[in-house]
C-alpha positions as YAML, in Angstrom:
chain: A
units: angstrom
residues:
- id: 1
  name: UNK
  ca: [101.71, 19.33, 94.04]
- id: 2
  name: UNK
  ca: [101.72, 22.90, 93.13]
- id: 3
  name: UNK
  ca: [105.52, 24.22, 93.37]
- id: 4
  name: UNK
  ca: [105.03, 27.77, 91.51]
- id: 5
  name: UNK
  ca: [106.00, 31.07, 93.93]
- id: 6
  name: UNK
  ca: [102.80, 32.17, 93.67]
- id: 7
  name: UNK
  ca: [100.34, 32.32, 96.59]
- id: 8
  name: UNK
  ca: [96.35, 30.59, 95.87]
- id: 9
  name: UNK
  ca: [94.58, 33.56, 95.00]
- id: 10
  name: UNK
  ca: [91.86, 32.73, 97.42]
- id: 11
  name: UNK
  ca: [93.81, 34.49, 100.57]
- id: 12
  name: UNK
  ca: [93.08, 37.79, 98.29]
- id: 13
  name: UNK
  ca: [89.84, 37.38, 98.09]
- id: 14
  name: UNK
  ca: [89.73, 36.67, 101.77]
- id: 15
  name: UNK
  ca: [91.23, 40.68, 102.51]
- id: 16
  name: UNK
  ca: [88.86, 42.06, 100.27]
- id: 17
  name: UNK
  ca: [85.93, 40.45, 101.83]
- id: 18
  name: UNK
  ca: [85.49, 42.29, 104.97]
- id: 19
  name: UNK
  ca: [86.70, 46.30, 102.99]
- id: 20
  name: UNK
  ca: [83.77, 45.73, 100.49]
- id: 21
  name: UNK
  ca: [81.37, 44.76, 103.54]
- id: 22
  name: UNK
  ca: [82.38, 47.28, 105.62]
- id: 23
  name: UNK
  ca: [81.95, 50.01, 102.44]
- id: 24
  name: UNK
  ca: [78.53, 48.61, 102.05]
- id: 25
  name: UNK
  ca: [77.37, 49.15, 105.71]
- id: 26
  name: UNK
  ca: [78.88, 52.53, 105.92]
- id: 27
  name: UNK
  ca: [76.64, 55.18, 106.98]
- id: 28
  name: UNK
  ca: [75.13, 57.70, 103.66]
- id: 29
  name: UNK
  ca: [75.96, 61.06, 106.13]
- id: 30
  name: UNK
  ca: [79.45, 60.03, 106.12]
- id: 31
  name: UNK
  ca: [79.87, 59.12, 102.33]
- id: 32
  name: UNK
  ca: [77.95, 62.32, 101.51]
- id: 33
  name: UNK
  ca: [81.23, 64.21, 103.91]
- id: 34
  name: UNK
  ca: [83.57, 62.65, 101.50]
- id: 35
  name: UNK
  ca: [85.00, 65.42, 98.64]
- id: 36
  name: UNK
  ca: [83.77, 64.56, 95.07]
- id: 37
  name: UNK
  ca: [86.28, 63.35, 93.19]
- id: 38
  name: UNK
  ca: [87.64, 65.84, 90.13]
- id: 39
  name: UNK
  ca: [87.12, 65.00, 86.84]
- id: 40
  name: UNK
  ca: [90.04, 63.50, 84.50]
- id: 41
  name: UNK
  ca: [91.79, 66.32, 83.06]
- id: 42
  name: UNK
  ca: [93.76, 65.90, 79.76]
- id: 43
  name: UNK
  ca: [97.48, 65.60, 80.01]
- id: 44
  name: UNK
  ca: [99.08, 68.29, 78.37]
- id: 45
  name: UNK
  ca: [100.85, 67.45, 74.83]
- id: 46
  name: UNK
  ca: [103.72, 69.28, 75.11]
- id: 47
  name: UNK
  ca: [106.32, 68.20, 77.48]
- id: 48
  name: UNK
  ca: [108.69, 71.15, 78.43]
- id: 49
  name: UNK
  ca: [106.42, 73.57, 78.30]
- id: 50
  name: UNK
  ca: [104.69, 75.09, 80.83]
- id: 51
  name: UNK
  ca: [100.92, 74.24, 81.26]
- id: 52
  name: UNK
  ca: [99.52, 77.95, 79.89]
- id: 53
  name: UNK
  ca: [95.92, 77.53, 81.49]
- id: 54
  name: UNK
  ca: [95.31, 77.87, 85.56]
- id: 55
  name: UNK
  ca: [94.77, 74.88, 87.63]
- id: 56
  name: UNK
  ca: [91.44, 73.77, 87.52]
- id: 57
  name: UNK
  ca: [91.46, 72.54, 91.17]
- id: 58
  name: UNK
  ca: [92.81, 75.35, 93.26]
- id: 59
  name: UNK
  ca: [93.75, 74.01, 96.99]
- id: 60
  name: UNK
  ca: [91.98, 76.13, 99.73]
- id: 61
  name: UNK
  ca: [93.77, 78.62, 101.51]
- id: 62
  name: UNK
  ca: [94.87, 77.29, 104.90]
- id: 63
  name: UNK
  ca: [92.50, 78.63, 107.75]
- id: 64
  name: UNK
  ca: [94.16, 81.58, 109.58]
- id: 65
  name: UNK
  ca: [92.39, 79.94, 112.80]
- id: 66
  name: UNK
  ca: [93.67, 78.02, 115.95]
- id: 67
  name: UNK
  ca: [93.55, 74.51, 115.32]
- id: 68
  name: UNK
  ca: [90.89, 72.47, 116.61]
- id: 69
  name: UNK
  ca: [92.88, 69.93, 118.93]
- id: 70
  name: UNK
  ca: [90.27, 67.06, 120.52]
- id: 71
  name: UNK
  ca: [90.46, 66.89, 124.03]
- id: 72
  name: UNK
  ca: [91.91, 70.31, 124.17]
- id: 73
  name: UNK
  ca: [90.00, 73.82, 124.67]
- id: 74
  name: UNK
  ca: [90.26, 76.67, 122.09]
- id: 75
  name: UNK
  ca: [91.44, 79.66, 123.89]
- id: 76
  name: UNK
  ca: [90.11, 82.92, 122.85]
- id: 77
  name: UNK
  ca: [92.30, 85.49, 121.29]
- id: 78
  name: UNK
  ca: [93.42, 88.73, 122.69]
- id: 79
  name: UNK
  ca: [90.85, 91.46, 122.46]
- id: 80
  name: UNK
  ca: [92.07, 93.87, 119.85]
- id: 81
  name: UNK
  ca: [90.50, 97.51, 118.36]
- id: 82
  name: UNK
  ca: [87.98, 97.26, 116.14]
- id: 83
  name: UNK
  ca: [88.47, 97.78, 112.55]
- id: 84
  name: UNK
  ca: [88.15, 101.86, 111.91]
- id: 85
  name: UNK
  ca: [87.30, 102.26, 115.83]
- id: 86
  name: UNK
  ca: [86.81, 106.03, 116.25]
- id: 87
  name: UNK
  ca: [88.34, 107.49, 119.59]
- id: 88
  name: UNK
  ca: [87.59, 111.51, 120.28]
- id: 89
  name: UNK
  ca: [90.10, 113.24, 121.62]
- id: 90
  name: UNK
  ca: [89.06, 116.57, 123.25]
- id: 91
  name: UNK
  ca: [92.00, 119.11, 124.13]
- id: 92
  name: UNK
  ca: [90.99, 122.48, 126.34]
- id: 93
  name: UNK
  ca: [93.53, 124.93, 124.75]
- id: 94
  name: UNK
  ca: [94.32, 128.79, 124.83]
- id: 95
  name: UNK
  ca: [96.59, 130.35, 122.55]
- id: 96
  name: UNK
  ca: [97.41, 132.42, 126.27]
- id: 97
  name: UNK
  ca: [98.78, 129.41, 127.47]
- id: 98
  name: UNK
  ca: [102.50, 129.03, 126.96]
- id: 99
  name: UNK
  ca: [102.41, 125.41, 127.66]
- id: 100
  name: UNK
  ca: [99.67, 124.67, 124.96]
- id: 101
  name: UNK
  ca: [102.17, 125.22, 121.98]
- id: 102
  name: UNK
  ca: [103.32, 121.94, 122.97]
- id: 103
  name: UNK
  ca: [99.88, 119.98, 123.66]
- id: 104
  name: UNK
  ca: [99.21, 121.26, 119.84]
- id: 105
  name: UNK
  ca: [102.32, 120.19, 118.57]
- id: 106
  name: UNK
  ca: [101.86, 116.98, 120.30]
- id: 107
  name: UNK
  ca: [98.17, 116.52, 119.16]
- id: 108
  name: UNK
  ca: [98.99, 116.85, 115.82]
- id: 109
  name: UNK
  ca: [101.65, 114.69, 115.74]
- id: 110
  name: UNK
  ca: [99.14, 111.89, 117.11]
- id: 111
  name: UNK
  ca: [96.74, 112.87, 114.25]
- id: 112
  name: UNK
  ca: [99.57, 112.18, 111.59]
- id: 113
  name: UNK
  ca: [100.90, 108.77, 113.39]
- id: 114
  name: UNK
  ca: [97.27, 107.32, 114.15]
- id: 115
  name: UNK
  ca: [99.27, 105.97, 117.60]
- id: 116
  name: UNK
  ca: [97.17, 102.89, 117.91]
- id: 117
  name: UNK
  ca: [96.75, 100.15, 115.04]
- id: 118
  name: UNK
  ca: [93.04, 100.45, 114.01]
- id: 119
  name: UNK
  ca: [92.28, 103.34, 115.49]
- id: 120
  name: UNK
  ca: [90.59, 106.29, 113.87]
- id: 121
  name: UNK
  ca: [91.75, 109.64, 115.98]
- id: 122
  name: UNK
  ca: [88.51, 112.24, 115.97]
- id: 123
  name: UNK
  ca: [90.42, 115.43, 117.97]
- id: 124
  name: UNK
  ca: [88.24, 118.05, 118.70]
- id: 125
  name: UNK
  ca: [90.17, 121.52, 120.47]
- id: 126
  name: UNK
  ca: [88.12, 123.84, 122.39]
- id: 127
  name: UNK
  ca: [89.57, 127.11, 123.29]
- id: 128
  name: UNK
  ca: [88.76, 128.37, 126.89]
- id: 129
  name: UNK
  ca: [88.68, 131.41, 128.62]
- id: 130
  name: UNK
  ca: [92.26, 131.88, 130.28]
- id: 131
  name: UNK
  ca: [93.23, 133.40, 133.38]
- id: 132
  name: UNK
  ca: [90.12, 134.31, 135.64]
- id: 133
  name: UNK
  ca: [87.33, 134.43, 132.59]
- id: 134
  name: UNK
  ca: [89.65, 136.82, 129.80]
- id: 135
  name: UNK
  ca: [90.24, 135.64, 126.06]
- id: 136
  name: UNK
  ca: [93.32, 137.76, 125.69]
- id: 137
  name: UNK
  ca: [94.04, 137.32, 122.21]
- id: 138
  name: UNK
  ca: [92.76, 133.82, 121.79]
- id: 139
  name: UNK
  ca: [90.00, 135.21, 118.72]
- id: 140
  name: UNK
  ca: [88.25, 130.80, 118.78]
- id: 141
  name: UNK
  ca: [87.40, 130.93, 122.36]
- id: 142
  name: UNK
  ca: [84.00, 130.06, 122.89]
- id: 143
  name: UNK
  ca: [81.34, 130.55, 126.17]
- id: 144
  name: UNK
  ca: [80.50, 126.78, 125.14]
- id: 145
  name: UNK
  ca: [83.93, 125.49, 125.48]
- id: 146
  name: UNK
  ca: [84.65, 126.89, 128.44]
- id: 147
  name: UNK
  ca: [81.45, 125.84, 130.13]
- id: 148
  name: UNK
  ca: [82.11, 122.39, 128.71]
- id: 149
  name: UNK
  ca: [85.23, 121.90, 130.34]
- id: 150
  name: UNK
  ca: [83.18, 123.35, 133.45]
- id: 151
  name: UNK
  ca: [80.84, 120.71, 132.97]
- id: 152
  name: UNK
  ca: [84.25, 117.98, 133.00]
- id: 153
  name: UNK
  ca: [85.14, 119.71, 136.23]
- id: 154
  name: UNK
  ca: [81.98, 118.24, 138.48]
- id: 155
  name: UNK
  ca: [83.10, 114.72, 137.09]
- id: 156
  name: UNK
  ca: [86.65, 115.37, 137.20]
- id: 157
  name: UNK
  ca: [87.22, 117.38, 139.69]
- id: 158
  name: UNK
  ca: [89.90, 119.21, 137.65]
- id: 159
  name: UNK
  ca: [90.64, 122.69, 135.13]
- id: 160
  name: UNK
  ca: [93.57, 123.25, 133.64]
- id: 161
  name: UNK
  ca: [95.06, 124.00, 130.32]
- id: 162
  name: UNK
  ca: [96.20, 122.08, 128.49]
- id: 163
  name: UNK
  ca: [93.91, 119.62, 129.76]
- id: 164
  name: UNK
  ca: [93.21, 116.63, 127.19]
- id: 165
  name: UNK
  ca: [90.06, 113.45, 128.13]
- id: 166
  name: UNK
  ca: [89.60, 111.25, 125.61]
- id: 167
  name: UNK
  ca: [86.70, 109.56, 125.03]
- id: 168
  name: UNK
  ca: [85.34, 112.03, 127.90]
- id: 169
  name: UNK
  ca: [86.43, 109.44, 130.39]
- id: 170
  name: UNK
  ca: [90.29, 109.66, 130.63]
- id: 171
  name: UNK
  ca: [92.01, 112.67, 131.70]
- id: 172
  name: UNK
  ca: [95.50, 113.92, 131.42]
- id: 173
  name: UNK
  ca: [98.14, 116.64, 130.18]
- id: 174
  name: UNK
  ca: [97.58, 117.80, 126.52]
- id: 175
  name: UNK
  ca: [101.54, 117.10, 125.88]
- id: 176
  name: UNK
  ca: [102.13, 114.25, 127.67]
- id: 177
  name: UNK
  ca: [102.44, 111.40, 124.57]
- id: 178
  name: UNK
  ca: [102.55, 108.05, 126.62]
- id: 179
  name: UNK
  ca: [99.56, 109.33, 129.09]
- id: 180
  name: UNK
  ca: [97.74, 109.86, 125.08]
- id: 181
  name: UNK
  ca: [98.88, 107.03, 123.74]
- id: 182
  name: UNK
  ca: [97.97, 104.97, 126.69]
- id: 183
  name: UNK
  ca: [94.20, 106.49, 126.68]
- id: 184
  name: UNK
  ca: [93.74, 106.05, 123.25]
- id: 185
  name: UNK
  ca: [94.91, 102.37, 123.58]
- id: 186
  name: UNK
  ca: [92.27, 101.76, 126.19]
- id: 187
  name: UNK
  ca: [89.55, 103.69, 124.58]
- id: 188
  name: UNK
  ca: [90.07, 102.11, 121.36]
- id: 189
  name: UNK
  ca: [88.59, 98.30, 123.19]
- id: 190
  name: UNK
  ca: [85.34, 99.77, 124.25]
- id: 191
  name: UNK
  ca: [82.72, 98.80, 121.79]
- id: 192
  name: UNK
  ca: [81.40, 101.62, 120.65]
- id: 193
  name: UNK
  ca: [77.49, 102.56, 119.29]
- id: 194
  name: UNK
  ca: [76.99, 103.36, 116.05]
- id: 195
  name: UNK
  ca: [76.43, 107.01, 114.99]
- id: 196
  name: UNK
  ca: [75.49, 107.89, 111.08]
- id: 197
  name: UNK
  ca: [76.02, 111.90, 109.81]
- id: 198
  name: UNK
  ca: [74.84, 112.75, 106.79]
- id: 199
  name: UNK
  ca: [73.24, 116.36, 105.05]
- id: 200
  name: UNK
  ca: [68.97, 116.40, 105.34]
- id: 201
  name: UNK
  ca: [67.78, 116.67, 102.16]
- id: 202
  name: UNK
  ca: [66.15, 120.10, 102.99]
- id: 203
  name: UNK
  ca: [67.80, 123.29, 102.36]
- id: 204
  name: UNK
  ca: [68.65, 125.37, 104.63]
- id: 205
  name: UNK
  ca: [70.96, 128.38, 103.69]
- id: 206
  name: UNK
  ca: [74.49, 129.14, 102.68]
- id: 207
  name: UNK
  ca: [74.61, 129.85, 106.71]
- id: 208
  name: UNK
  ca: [72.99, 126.87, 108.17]
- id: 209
  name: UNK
  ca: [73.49, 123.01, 108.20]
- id: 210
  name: UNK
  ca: [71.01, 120.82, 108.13]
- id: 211
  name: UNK
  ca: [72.39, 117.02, 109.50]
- id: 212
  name: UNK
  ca: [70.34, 113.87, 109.67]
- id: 213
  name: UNK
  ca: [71.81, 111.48, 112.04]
- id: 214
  name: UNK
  ca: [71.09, 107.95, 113.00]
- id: 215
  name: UNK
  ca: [72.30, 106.05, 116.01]
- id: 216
  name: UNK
  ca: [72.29, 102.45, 117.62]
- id: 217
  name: UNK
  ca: [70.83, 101.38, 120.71]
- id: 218
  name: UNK
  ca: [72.94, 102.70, 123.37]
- id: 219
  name: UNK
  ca: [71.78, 99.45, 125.95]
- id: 220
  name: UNK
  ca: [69.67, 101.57, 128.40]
- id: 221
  name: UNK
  ca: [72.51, 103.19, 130.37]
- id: 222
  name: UNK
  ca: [70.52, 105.84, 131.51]
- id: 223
  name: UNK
  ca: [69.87, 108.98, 129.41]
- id: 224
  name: UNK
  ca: [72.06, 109.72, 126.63]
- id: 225
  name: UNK
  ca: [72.67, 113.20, 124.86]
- id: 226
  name: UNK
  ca: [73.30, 114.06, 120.94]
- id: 227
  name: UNK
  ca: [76.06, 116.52, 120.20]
- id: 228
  name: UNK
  ca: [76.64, 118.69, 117.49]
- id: 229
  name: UNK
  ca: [79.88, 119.93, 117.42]
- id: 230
  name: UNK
  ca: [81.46, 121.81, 113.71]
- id: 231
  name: UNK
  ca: [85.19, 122.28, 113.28]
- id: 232
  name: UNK
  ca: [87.63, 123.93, 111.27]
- id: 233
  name: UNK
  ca: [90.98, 122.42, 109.90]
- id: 234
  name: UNK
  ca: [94.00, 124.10, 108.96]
- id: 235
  name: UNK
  ca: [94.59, 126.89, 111.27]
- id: 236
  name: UNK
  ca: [97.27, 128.41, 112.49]
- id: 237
  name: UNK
  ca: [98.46, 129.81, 115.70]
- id: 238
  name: UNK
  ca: [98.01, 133.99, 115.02]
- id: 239
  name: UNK
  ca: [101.29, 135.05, 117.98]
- id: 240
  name: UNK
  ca: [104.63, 133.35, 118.90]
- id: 241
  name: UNK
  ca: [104.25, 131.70, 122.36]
- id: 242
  name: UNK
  ca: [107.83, 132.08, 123.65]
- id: 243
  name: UNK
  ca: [109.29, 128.84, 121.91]
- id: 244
  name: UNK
  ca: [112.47, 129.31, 119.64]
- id: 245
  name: UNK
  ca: [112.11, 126.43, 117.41]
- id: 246
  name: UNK
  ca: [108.84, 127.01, 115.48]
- id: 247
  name: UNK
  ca: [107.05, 130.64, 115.29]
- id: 248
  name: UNK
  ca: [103.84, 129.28, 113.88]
- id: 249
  name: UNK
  ca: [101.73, 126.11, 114.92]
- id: 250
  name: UNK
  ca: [99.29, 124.39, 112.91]
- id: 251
  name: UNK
  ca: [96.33, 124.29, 115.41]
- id: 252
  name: UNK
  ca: [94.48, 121.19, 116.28]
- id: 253
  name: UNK
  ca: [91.14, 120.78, 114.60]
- id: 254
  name: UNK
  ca: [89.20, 123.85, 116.36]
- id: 255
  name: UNK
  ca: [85.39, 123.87, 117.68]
- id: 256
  name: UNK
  ca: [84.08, 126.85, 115.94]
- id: 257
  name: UNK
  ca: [80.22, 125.77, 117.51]
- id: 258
  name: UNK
  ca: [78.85, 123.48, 119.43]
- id: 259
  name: UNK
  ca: [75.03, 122.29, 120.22]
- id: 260
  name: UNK
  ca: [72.87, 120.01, 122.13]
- id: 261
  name: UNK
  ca: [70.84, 118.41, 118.93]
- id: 262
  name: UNK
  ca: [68.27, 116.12, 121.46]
- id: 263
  name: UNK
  ca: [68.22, 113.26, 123.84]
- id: 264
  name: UNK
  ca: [68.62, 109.91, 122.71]
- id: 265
  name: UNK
  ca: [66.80, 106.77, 123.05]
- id: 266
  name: UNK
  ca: [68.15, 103.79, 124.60]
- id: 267
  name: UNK
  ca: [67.13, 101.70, 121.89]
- id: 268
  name: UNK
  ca: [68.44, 103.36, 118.84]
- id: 269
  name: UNK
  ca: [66.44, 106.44, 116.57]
- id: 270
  name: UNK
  ca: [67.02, 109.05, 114.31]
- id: 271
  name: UNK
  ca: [66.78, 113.05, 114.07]
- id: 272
  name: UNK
  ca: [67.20, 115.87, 111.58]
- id: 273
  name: UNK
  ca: [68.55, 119.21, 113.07]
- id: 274
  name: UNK
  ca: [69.80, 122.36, 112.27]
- id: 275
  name: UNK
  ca: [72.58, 123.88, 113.22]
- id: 276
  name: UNK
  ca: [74.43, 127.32, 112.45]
- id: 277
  name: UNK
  ca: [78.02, 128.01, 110.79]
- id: 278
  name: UNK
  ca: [79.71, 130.51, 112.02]
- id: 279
  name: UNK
  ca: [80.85, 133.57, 109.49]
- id: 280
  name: UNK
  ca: [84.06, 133.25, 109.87]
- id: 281
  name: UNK
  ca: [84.66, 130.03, 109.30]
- id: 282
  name: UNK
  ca: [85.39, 128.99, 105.61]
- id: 283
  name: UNK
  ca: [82.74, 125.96, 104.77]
- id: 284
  name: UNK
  ca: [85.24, 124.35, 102.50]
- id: 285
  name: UNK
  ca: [87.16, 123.14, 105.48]
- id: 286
  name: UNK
  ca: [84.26, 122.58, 108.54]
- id: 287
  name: UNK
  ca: [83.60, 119.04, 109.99]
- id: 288
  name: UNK
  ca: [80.76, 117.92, 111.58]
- id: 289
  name: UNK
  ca: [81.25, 115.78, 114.39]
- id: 290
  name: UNK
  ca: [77.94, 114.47, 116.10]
- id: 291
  name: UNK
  ca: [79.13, 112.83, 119.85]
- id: 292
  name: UNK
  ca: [76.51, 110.07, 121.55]
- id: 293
  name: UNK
  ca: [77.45, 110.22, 125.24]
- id: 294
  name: UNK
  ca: [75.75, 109.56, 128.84]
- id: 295
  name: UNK
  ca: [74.52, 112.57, 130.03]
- id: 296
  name: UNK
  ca: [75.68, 111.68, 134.01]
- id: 297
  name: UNK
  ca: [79.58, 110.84, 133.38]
- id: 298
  name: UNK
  ca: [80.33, 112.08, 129.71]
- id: 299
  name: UNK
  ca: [81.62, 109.06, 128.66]
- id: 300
  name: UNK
  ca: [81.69, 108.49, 124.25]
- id: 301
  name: UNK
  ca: [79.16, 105.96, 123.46]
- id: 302
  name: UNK
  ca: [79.23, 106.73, 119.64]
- id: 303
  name: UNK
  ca: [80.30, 109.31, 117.46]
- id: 304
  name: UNK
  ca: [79.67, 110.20, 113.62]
- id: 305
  name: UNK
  ca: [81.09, 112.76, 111.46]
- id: 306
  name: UNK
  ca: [80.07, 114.79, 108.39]
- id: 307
  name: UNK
  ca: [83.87, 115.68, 106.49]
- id: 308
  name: UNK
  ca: [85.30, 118.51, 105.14]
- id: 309
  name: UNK
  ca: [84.07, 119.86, 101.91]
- id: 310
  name: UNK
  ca: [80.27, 117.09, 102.29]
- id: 311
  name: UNK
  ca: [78.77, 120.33, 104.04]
...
């Protein structure tokens, strides 16, 4: 009789039976799933030492995605601002306006902070006729400006200075920083079309820009308008407005000239046009801004710009 503490080595060969069976009738897609193996690498000969070369078999980053849970559903994320999502911010200014000091001061503050995570801040000032149709000392009012805050009024209903719409759909107080804030938040999750600014190849004149522009399709929203609109940074405020704690204020980015450039199609094109610089503007510091938006309610569908110093 066989005494020894070992077991017959047939009940081995009766576990291993059914595994090697089993790996034979597996199916090929699901061995072919199955991560190669990585070759043998050589130990390293010098205990104590630290191994000088990188690892050969990096592990993979873990996924920054939810987790795929079975029997669970994968809720979508939070809608956030697209990467580099331009906003416009249009403020109707006077430098006759003692209130506007602040709607400057305030919209160049937003310009340094960039309010909203994201969030690329185009502000565009237009300076309006003040006071029953007089510039008073105001020398970057404009006919254009004024009749484009005009052309607000039939969809807004209101004129005032400072009056700031962003995105030409919301409308509120130029100094007011949680109504901007709030506007620019809300702008910044509309999806916007693209718009691409760049110099035409022809020349034009030391007085004269010549843009080619290229846009998206706009989704047929009814008709669409291309706008031209040059500005000039670094100015200052020319008179004290009655404030005590700063004599001079650097002005908001101001339109120096504005123009209709053509109607859009709803399913994307492109355009050259030519538009004028005005003397007294220095070139060196002029951006072209170039605004896709519905004709009927004004509202930003796209916008492009040319920068300082390309023109």
């Amino acid at each position: 009789m066989h005494r020894s503490g070992r077991k017959p080595a047939t009940r081995h060969f009766r576990l291993l039976g059914p595994l090697l069976a089993m790996s034979l009738v597996m199916p090929a897609d699901v061995l072919a799933q199955q991560p190669p193996a990585p070759p043998p690498v050589a130990p390293w000969g010098m205990p104590g030492l630290p191994f000088p070369f990188p690892n050969p078999f990096p592990q993979p980053a873990p996924s920054q995605g939810a987790p795929s849970i079975p029997g669970f559903p994968v809720l979508p994320s939070a809608p956030i601002a697209q990467a580099g999502s331009p906003v416009v911010l249009e403020l109707f200014t006077s430098m006759d306006c003692a209130m506007c000091e602040d709607a400057e001061y305030e919209m160049n503050r937003l310009m340094t902070t960039q309010p909203v995570a994201g969030v690329r801040l185009i502000p565009l000032a237009y300076h309006v006729e003040f006071y029953g149709g007089t510039s008073g000392t105001d020398p970057y009012v404009l006919p254009a400006s004024t009749a484009r805050q005009q052309e607000y009024d039939s969809a807004r209903g209101r004129v005032y200075t400072p009056q700031a719409i962003v995105d030409g759909d919301h409308e509120f107080t130029g100094s007011n920083d949680s109504a901007a804030r709030t506007a620019i938040a809300a702008a910044a999750m509309q999806r916007k079309v693209s718009v691409d600014v760049s110099r035409a190849a022809r020349f034009v004149g030391p007085t004269q820009l010549a843009l080619s522009v290229r846009y998206g399709a706009s989704g047929g929203r009814g008709r669409t308008t291309l706008t031209a609109v040059l500005v000039e940074n670094g100015l200052l405020e020319l008179h004290h407005g009655g404030h005590t704690d700063y004599d001079r204020v650097k002005l908001t980015p101001v339109v120096r000239s504005m123009q209709v450039i053509g109607s859009a199609s709803a399913g994307g094109g492109s355009l050259e046009a030519t538009v004028a610089i005005p003397p007294a503007a220095v070139r060196a510091n002029v951006t072209a801004v170039v605004l896709l938006q519905d004709a009927a309610t004004h509202h930003v569908l796209g916008v492009g710009t040319l920068p300082a110093g390309v023109l």
